[in-house]
N, C-alpha and C positions, 0 to 999 in steps of 0.2 A: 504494500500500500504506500503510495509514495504520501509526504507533507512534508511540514516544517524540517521535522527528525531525518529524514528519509539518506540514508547511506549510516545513520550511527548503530550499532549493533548493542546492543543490549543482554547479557547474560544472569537470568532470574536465578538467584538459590533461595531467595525467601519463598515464604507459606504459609496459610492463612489466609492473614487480610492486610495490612497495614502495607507490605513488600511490594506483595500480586496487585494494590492501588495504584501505586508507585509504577509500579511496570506498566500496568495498561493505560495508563492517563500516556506514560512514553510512548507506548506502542500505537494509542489513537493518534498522534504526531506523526506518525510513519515510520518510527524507530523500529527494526529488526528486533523483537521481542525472545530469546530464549528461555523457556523456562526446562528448568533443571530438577525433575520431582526424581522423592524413592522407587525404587523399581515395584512393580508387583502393587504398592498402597497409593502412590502418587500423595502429592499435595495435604492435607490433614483435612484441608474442606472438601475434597472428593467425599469424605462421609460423614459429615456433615450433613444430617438430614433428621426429619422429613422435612419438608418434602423434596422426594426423589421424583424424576420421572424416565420410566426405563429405564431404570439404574443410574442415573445421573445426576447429582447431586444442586439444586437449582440455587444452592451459596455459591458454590465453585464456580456456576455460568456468571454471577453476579460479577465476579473480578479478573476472568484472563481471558478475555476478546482478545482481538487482534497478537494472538503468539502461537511458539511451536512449542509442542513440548519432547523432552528426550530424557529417559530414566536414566539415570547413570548413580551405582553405588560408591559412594567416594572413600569408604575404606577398601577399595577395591582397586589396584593398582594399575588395572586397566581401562578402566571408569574415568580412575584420577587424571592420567594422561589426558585422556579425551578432553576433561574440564581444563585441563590447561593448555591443550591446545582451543578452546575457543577465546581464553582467558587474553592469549596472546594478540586474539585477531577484536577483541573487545573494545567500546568505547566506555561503554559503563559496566559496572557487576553492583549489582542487590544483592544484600543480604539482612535476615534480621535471625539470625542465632544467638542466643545465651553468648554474653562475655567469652570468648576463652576458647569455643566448639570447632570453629577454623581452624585455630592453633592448633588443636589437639589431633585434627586431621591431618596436619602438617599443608594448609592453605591456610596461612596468614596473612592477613590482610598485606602488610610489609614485602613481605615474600612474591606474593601475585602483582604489585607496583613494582616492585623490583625487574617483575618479570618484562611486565610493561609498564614503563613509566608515563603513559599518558595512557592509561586508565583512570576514570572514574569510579571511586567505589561511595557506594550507600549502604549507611552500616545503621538500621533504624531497630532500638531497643525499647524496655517497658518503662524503666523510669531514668537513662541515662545510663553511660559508658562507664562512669567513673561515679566517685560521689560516698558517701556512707551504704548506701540501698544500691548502686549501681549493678550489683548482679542482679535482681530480681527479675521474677520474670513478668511478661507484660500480657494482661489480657483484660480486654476493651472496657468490662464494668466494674474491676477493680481498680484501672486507671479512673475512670469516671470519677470512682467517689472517692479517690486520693488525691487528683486534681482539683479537687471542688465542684465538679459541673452538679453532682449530684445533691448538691446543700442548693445548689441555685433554680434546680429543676422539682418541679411536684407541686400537690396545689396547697400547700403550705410548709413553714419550717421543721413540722415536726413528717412530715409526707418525702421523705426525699426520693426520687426515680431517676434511672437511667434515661438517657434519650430512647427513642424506639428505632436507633439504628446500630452499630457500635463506631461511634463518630469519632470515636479516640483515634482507632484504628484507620480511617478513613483522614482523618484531618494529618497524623503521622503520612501518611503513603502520601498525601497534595504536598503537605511541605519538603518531603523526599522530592517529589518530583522537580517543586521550584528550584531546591537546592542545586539537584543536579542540571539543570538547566545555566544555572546561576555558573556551575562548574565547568562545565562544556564552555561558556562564551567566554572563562577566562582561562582554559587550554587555549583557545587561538590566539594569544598576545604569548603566555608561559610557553606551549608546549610540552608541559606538564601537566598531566590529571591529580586531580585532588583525592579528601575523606572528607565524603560530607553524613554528617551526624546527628539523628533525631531524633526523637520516643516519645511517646503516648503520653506520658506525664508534658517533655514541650510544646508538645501542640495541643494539650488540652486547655494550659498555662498560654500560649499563645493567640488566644480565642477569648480570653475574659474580659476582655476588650474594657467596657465600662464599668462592669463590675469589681475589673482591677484596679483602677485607679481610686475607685469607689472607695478602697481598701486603702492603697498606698499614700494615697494624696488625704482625703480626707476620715480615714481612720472608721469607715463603717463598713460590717460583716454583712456583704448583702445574702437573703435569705431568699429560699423558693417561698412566691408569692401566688402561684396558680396562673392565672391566663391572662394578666394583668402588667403591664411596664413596670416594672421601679420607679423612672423617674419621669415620665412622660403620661398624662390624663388628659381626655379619655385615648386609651392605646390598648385594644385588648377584646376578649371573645366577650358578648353580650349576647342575653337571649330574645327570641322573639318569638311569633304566635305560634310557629312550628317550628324548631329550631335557635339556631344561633347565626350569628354572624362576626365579622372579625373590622374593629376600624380604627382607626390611627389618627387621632388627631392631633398632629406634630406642630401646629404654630397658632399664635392668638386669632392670627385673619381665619382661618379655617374653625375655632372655636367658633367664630362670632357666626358664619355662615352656617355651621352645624343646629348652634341654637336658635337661630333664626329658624331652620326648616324644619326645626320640630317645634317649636315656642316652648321653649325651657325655662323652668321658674332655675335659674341658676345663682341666684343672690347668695357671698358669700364663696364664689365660685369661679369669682372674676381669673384668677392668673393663673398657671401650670401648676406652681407651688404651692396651692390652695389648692387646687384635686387634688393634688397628690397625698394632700395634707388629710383630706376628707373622702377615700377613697370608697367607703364603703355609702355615704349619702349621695354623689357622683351616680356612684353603679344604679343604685333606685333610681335614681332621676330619670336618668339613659333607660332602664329596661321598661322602665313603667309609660316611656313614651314609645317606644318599641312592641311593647305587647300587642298592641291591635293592628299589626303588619307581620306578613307571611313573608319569609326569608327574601323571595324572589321581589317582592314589591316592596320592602324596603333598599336590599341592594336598588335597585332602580332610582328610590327616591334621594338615597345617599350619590349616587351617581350624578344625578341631577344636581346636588347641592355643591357638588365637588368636593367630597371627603371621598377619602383610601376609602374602600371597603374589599371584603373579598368574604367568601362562605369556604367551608370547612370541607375538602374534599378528600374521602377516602379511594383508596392506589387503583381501583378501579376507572374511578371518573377520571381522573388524572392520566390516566394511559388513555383513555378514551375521549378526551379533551381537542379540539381543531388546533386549541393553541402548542399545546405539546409539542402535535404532530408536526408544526409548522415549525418548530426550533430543531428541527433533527435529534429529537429525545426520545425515540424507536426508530431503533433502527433492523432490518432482516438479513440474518446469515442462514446460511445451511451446514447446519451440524453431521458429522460424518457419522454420528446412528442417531440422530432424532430427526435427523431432517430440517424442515425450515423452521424454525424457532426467529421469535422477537423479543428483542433485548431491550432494555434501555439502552439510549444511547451515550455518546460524547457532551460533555457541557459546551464546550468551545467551539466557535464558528470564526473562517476567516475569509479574508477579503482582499480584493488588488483591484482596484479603480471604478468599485461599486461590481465588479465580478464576484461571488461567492467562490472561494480556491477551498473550502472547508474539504477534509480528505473522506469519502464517501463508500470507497470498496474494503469495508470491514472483514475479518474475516473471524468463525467461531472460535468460542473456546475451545481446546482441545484434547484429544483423548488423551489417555497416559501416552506415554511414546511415540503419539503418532506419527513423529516428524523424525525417530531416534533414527533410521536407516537413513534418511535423506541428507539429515545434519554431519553423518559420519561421513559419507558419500563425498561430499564438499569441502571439510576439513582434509580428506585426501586427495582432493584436487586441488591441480598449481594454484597458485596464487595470483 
């Protein structure tokens, strides 16, 4: 698939989630994506289930589009070779093993740049390389609530919840990706590849965005508050005759129009810092002028007055949305035993002179090895 990436080769040894992000966010670039699973079990999310379909693990399809895969056992002296002859012809290599597991392989990080000195490696852990806690291991809802997200999420301080995704894991693998991007553009001035370095605890930490400073600058613990802003009223899910809806009222001009198009007894309510202040007389005011409107006739009337709104859609409507479709977020591969299957798609789209150049021939995740005879095949032809 050619794009952006298109000539850099990429060499997968991570598994799971956080790595296989990282890889494919490259590989939807056009990056030559290899991934490197156990022989015989492959990947840890091939079983990963339910749900399966035909044997196929629908975690696993979640995260390795666009790559090949080849089993190779690396205490396996003949395995190992292999790996280092791709190692040689690499631009980047992933990995997110335990502190120490490479070494112990006799593939250290050290060792593999030595080999090739302009290599890229991504070396992504659970809470950091180094540190008091640096060996531990890393997995998505233990970072969560060792990070904090878990104290900021749930519909109150004493409710704390995961996200409903593993975004640790997910937000680790995006900053992987930056990183290495970040690494690549300064091999072409160096000539040298780097270690670039990440885990689930900094990119959970690299997301508290307001919450952190909440903390650092002005000295308060912000708490899960339910469906509501912290620091912004009204911002948040309200109900109405059937349902809810979601709206955002981010500046005074947009209050005054808001309570204009409902006629809001608001007295005492005048400024941000006063809802916010009275957040619970706020909410009555809002639902109780809401209740005699059906989700779809209020979105409309809010539309009309010019506030955000938006209604609450569950992963069905949302695949089945025009807008979706329109941003290339399904996308259709042919899987080598299920057949045509559709995936979510790439976030990113690009562009040359109002042309869309977005890279379009995707190709599926893939079996265990399916790629291992063809990969070996090429590493013994010339160069």
């Amino acid at each position: 698939m050619s794009g952006p990436l298109d000539g850099v080769l990429v060499v997968d040894l991570s598994r799971a989630l956080a790595g296989p992000q990282a890889t494919m966010m490259l590989g939807d670039l056009g990056a030559r994506v290899i991934k490197v699973e156990v022989p015989e079990r492959g990947d840890d999310t091939r079983g990963w289930g339910p749900p399966f379909v035909d044997g196929e693990s629908t975690y696993f399809l979640s995260a390795n589009r666009n790559k090949e895969s080849i089993a190779l056992d690396l205490k396996d002296p003949a395995d190992r070779d292999v790996l280092l002859r791709l190692v040689d012809r690499a631009d980047v290599l992933v990995e997110n093993f335990r502190t120490g597991v490479l070494e112990r392989l006799g593939l250290g990080i050290g060792d593999l740049r030595q080999r090739n000195p302009r290599l890229v490696v991504l070396s992504i852990t659970g809470f950091g390389h180094d540190g008091p806690e640096g060996g531990r291991a890393g997995y998505d809802q233990i970072a969560q609530g060792e990070a904090g997200l878990m104290s900021l999420t749930g519909s109150g301080p004493d409710d704390p919840q995961r996200v409903g995704v593993p975004i640790g894991d997910l937000l680790a693998g995006m900053y992987g990706a930056y990183g290495v991007l970040a690494a690549l553009n300064e091999r072409w001035s160096t000539g040298v590849g780097s270690v670039v370095r990440t885990s689930l605890l900094a990119a959970i930490v690299g997301v508290h965005a307001f919450q952190g400073t909440r903390y650092t600058v002005a000295g308060e613990v912000g708490r899960a508050q339910g469906n509501h802003h912290p620091s912004i009223a009204p911002y948040g899910l309200f109900h109405c005759a059937d349902g809810a809806v979601q709206i955002s009222v981010g500046s005074e001009g947009l209050w005054q129009r808001f309570c204009s198009a409902f006629s809001l007894d608001v007295s005492g309510l005048d400024t941000n810092a006063e809802r916010v202040a009275h957040r619970d007389r706020l909410v009555k005011v809002v639902e109780d002028a809401f209740a005699g409107y059906t989700s779809e006739a209020l979105l409309a009337k809010l539309a009309e007055a010019g506030v955000p709104a938006g209604r609450v859609r569950t992963l069905d409507e949302v695949y089945s949305w025009d807008q979706t479709a329109s941003q290339g977020l399904i996308i259709d591969v042919d899987h080598a035993t299920l057949g045509p299957l559709r995936l979510p798609g790439p976030p990113l789209r690009f562009f040359a002179d109002d042309e869309e150049t977005t890279p379009c021939d995707h190709s599926p995740p893939p079996t265990l090895d399916q790629h291992g005879p063809a990969i070996r095949a090429w590493l013994d032809s010339p160069r």
